[in-house]
MARDO-103375 format. One record per residue (C-alpha): residue number from 1; x, y, z. Coordinates in pm, 1 decimal, always signed. Example, Ala and Ser with C-alpha at 12.3 -4.5 7.8 and 13.67 -1.06 7.14 Angstrom:
REM residues 2
 pos        u        v        w
   1  +1230.0   -450.0   +780.0
   2  +1367.0   -106.0   +714.0
This chain:
REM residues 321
 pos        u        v        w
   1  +7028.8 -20718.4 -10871.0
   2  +7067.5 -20499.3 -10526.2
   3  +7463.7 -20623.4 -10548.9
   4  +7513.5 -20519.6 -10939.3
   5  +7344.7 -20171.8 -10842.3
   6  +7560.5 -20100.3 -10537.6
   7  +7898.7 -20199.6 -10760.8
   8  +7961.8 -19864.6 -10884.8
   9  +7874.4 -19672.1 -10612.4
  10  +8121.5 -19919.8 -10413.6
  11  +8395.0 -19838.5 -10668.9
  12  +8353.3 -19475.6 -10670.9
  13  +8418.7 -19520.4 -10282.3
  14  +8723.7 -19713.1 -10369.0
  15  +8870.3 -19456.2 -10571.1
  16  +8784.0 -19159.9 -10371.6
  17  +8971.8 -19392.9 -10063.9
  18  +9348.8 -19274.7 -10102.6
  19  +9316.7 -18914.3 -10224.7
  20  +9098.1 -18791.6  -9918.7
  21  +9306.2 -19023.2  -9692.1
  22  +9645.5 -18808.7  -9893.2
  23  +9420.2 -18504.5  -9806.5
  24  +9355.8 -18573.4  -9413.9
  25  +9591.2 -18435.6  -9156.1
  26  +9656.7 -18706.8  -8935.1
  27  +9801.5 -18604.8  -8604.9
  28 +10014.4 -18799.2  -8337.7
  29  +9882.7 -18683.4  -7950.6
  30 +10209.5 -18806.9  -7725.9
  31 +10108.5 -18793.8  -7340.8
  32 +10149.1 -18451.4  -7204.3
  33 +10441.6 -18417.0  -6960.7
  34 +10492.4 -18110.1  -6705.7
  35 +10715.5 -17936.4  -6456.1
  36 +10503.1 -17942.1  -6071.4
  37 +10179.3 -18016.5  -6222.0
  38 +10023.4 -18397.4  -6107.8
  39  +9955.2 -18667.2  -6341.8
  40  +9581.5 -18663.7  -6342.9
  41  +9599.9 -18286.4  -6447.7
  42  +9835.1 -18376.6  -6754.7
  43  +9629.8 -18681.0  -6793.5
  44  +9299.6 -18471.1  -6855.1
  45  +9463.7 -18165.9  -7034.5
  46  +9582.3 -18437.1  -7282.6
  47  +9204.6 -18582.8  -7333.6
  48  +9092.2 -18188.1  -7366.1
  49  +9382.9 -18095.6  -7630.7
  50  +9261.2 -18403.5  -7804.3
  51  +8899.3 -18281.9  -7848.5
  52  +8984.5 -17924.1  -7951.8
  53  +9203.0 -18006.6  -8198.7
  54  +8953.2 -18265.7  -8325.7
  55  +8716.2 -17997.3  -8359.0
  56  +8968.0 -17804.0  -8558.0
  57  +8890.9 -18095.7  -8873.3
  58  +9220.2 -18303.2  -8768.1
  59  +9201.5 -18668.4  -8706.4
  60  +9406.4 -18734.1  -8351.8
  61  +9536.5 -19058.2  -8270.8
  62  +9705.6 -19078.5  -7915.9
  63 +10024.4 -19228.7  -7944.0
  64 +10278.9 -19367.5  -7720.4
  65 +10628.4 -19198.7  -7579.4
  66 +10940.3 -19428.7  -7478.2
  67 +10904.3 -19230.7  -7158.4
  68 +10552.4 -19076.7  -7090.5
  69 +10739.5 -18836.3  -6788.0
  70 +10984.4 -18679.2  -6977.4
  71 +10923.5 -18464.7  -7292.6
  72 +10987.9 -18627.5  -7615.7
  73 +11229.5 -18540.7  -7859.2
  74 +11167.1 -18481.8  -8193.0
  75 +11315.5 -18808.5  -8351.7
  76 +11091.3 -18981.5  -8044.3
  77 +10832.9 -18746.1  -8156.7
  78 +10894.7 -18862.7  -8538.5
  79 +10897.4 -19272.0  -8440.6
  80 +10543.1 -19205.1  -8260.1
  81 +10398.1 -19076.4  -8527.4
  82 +10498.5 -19329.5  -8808.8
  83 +10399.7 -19626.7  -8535.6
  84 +10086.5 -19446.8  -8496.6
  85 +10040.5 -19359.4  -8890.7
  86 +10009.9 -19012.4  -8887.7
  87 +10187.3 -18763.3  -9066.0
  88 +10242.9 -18538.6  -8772.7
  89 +10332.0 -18571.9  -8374.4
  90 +10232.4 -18363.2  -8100.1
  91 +10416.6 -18268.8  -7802.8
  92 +10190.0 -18100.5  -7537.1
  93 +10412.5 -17968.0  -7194.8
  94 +10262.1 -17781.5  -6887.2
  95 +10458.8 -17596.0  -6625.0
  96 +10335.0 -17455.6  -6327.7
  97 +10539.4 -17197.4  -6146.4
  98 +10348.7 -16988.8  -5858.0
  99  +9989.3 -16880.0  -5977.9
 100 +10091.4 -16934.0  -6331.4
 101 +10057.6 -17245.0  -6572.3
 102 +10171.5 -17220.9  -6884.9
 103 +10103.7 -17489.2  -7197.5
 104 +10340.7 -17526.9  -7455.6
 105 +10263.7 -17719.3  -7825.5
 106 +10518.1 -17820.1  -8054.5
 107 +10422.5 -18007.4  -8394.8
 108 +10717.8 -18262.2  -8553.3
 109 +10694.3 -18388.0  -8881.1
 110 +10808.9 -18730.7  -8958.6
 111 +11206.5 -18610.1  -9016.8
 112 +11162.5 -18455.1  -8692.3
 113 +11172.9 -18104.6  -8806.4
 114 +11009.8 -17846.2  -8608.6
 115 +10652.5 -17762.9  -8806.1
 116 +10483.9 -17508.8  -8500.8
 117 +10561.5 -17406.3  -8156.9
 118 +10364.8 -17174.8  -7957.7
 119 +10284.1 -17190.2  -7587.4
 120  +9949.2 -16996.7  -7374.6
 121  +9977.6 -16867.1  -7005.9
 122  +9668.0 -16944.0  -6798.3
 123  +9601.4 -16820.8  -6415.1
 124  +9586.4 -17213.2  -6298.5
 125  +9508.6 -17541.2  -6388.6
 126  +9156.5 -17471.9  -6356.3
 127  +9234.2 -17231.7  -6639.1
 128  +9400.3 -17413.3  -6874.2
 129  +9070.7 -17555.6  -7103.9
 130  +9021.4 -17215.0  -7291.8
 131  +9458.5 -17216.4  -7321.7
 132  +9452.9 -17516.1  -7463.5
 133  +9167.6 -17437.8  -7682.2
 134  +9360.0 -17137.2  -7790.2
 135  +9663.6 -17373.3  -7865.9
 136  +9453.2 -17579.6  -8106.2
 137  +9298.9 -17292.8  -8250.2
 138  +9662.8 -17112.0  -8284.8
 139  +9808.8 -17404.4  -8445.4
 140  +9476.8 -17475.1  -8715.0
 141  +9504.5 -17134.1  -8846.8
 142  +9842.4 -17054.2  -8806.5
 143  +9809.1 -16703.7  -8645.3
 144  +9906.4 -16837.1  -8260.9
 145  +9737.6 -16842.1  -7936.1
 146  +9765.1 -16481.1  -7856.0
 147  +9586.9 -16382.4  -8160.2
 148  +9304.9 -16624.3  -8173.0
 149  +9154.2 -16537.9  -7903.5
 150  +8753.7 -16499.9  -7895.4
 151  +8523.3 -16399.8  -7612.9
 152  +8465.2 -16743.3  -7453.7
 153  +8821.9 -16789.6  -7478.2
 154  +8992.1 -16506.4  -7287.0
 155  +9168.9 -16701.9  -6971.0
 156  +9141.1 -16548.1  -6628.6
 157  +9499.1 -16440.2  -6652.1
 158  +9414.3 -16213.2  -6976.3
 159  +9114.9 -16068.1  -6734.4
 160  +9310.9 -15961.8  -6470.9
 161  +9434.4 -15565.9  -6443.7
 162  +9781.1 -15552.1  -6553.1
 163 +10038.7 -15431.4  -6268.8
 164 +10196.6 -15115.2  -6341.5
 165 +10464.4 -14890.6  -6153.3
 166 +10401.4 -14690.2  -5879.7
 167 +10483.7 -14308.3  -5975.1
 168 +10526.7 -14053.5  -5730.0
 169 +10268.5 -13692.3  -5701.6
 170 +10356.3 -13430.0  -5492.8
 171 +10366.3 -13038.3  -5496.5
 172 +10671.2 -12807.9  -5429.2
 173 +10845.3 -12447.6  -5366.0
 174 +11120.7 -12342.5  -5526.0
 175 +11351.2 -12068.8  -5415.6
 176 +11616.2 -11893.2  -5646.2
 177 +11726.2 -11564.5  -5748.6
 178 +11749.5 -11462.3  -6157.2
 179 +12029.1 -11253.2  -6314.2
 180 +11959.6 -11101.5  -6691.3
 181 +12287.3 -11164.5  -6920.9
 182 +12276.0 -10783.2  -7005.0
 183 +12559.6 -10627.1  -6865.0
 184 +12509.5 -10435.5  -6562.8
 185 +12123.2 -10602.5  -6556.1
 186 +11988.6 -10622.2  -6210.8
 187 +11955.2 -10915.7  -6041.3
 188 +11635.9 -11044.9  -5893.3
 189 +11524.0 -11255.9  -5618.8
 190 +11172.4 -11512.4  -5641.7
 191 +11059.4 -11864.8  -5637.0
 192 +10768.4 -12053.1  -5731.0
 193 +10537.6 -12323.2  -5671.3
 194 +10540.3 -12672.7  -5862.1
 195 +10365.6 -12989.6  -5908.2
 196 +10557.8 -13248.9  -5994.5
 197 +10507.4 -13663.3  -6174.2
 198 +10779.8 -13870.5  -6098.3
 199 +10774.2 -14208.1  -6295.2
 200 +11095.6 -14310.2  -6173.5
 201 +11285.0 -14269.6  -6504.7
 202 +11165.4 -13890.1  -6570.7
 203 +11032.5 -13617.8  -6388.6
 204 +10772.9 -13365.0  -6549.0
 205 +10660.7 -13078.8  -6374.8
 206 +10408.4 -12786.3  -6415.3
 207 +10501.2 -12458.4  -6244.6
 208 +10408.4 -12114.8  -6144.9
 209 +10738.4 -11890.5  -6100.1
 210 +10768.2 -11521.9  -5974.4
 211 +11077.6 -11327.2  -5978.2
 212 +11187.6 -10976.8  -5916.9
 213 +11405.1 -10712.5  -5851.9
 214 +11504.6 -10322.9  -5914.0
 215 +11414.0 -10312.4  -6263.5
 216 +11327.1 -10648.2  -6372.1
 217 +10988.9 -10867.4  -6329.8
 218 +10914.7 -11201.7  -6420.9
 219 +10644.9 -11442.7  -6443.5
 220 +10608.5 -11723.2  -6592.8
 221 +10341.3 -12045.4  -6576.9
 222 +10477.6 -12393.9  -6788.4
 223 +10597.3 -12707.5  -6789.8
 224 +10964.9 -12867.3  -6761.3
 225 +11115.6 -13226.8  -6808.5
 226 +11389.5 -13389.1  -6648.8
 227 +11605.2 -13680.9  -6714.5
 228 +11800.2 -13825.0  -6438.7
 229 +12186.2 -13928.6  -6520.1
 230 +12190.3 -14193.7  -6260.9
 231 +11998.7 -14416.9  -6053.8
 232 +12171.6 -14324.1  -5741.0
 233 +12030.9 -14122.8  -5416.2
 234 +12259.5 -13811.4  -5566.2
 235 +12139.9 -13791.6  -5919.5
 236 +12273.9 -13556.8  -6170.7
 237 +11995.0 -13465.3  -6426.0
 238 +11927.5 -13220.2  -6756.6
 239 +11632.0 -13070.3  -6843.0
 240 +11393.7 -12854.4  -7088.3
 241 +11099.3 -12659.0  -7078.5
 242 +10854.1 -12409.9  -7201.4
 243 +10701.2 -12142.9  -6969.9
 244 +10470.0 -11842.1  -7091.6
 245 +10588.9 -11529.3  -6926.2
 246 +10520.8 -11184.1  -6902.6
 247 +10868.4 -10947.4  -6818.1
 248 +10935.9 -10644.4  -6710.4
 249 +11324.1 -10505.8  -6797.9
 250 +11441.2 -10127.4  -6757.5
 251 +11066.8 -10015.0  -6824.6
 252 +11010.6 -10253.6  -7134.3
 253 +10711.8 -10491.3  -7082.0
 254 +10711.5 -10817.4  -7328.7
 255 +10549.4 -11156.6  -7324.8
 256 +10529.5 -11507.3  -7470.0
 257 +10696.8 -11823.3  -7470.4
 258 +10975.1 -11863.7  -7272.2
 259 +11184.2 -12162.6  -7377.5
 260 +11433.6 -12278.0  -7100.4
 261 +11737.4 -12521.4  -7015.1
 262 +11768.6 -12702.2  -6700.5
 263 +12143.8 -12850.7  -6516.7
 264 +12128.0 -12965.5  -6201.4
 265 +12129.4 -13241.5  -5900.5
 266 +11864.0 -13415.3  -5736.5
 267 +11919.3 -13533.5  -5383.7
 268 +11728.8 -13813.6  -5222.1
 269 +11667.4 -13978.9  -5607.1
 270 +11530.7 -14301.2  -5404.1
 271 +11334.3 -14163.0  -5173.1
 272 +11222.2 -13780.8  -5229.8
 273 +11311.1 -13642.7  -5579.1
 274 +11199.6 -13287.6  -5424.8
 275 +11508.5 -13191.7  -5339.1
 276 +11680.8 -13010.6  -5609.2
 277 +11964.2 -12825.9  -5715.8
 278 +11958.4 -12643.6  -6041.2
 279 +12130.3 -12395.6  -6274.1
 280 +11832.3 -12275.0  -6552.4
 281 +11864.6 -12044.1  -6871.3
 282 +11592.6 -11872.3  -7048.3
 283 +11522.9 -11636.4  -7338.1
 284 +11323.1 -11370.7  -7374.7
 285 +11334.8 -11108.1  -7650.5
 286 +11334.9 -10723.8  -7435.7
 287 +11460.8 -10363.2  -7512.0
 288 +11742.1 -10225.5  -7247.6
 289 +11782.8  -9882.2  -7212.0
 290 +12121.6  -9922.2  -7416.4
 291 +11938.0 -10076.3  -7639.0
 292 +11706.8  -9743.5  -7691.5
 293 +12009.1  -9543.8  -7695.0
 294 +12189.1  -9746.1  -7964.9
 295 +11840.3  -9718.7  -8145.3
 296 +11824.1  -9318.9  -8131.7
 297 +12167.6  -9291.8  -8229.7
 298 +12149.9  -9505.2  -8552.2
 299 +12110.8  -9294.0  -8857.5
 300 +11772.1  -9252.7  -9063.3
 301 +11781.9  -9548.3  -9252.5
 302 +11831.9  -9450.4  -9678.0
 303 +11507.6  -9416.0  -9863.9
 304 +11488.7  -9622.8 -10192.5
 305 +11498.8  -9438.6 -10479.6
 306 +11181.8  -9410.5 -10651.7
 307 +11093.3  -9293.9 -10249.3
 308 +11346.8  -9058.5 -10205.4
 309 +11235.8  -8693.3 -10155.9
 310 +11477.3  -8405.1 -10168.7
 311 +11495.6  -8101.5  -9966.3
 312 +11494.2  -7814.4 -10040.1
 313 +11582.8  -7462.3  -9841.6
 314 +11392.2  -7183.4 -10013.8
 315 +11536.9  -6842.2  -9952.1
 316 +11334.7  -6616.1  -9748.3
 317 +11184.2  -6267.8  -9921.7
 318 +11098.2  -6004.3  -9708.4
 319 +10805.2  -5819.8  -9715.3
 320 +10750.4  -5539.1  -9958.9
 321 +10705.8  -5180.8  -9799.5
């Protein structure tokens, strides 16, 4: 009676058999190989690999490799996997160069065809378990290591600050006369103090300028950036910049932006980018005294006509006796 009650529930089992088996990912582990890293590490990174992707829902059986030092190729990869009936091989490969290991994956399907590649840095082989975690994890839902990372997975490598280049800060004087493009404009004699970023490929600067002379006055407080031509020690550069300044020319006062191009040379590029050489034009809207003279001279400009008044010259009476 207990056999004849357990039939159907035995046949349901049956028939259920092949399509979950059709529906289970069966993966092919080959032996990890590596590039200076010992066998017992690529040993145990192997057994580890094997338990994350397990926990990933895949079903891993390790497989053999015709030669468990050197990295399989796919149709090696492909043979393992149908000797090992699974639908899938996996090629794990470690290289360790300096402080760095990194872990490479790649998934064949039984052709051999490439299915997923991806490969995690870590800081050491002491490092590698939350890597290769991050491998499994990359490959189950197809995003990739780098962006399936969670907060007990972040490898010391990821932790460490990242390097960056070493810019140079330093202040400056700069000495220069000034010359107005008005003809006959008098020329004037100044300099200014600067502080200046150098980031190797650019140089930005903020500055405080003062120039002067008979009838002209400038200052001006901005910023300017320059772009090196070359990499050499005498570098060629161009430049641009914006200054707000308040000028003095031939008794007319004016201020505002200041807009301004830069040509010039840089001497001592590698070692002291201080030293320049430089040819700079800058506009600024002023009256000249010609100007005012033009101005006075220029006719009364012609009323409209529904403004227009006429004149009119009335004769003059004299007074009555």
């Amino acid at each position: 009676m207990t056999a004849l009650r357990s039939a159907p529930g035995l046949l349901l089992a049956a028939l259920l058999a092949p399509a979950l088996a059709s529906g289970a990912e069966v993966i092919a582990l080959l032996p990890a190989t590596g590039a200076n890293v010992d066998a017992g590490t690529l040993e145990a990174a192997r057994d580890v690999f094997r338990s994350h992707l397990e926990r990933t829902g895949r079903e891993v059986r390790l497989a053999a490799a015709p030669d468990p030092r050197a990295e399989a190729t796919p149709q090696e990869a492909a043979a393992a996997a149908r000797a090992a009936g699974a639908s899938r091989a996996a090629v794990l490969r470690l290289s360790a160069l300096g402080a760095t290991t990194r872990a490479r994956l790649t998934v064949y399907d039984l052709s051999g065809r490439t299915l997923h590649t991806d490969d995690m840095a870590a800081g050491s082989p002491g490092d590698l378990d939350p890597a290769l975690q991050r491998l499994a994890q990359g490959y189950a839902s197809g995003v990739g290591a780098a962006r399936s990372a969670e907060i007990d997975t972040v490898t010391d490598r990821e932790a460490r600050p990242l390097n960056r280049e070493q810019a140079t800060r330093n202040f400056g004087l700069r000495l220069g006369g000034i010359t107005p493009l008005h003809p006959g404009g008098d020329t004037g004699t100044g300099g200014g103090v600067f502080w200046q970023y150098d980031s190797r490929s650019f140089l930005v600067d903020v500055s405080v300028d003062l120039f002067f002379g008979t009838d002209y006055h400038d200052t001006a407080v901005g910023f300017g950036a320059y772009l090196p031509l070359s990499r050499g020690n005498l570098a060629p550069y161009l430049g641009a910049g914006l200054k707000y300044a308040w000028t003095r020319f031939e008794g007319s006062h004016n201020s505002g932006l200041q807009p301004h191009l830069m040509v010039g040379g840089i001497f001592g590029l590698m070692s002291f980018s201080l030293y320049r050489a430089a040819h700079q034009l800058h506009h600024a809207h002023l009256a000249s005294e010609r100007d005012e003279e033009l101005c006075d001279a220029r006719p009364e400009p012609r009323l409209p006509r529904g403004l227009r008044a006429e004149r009119h010259e009335e004769p003059e009476v004299p007074d009555e006796p």
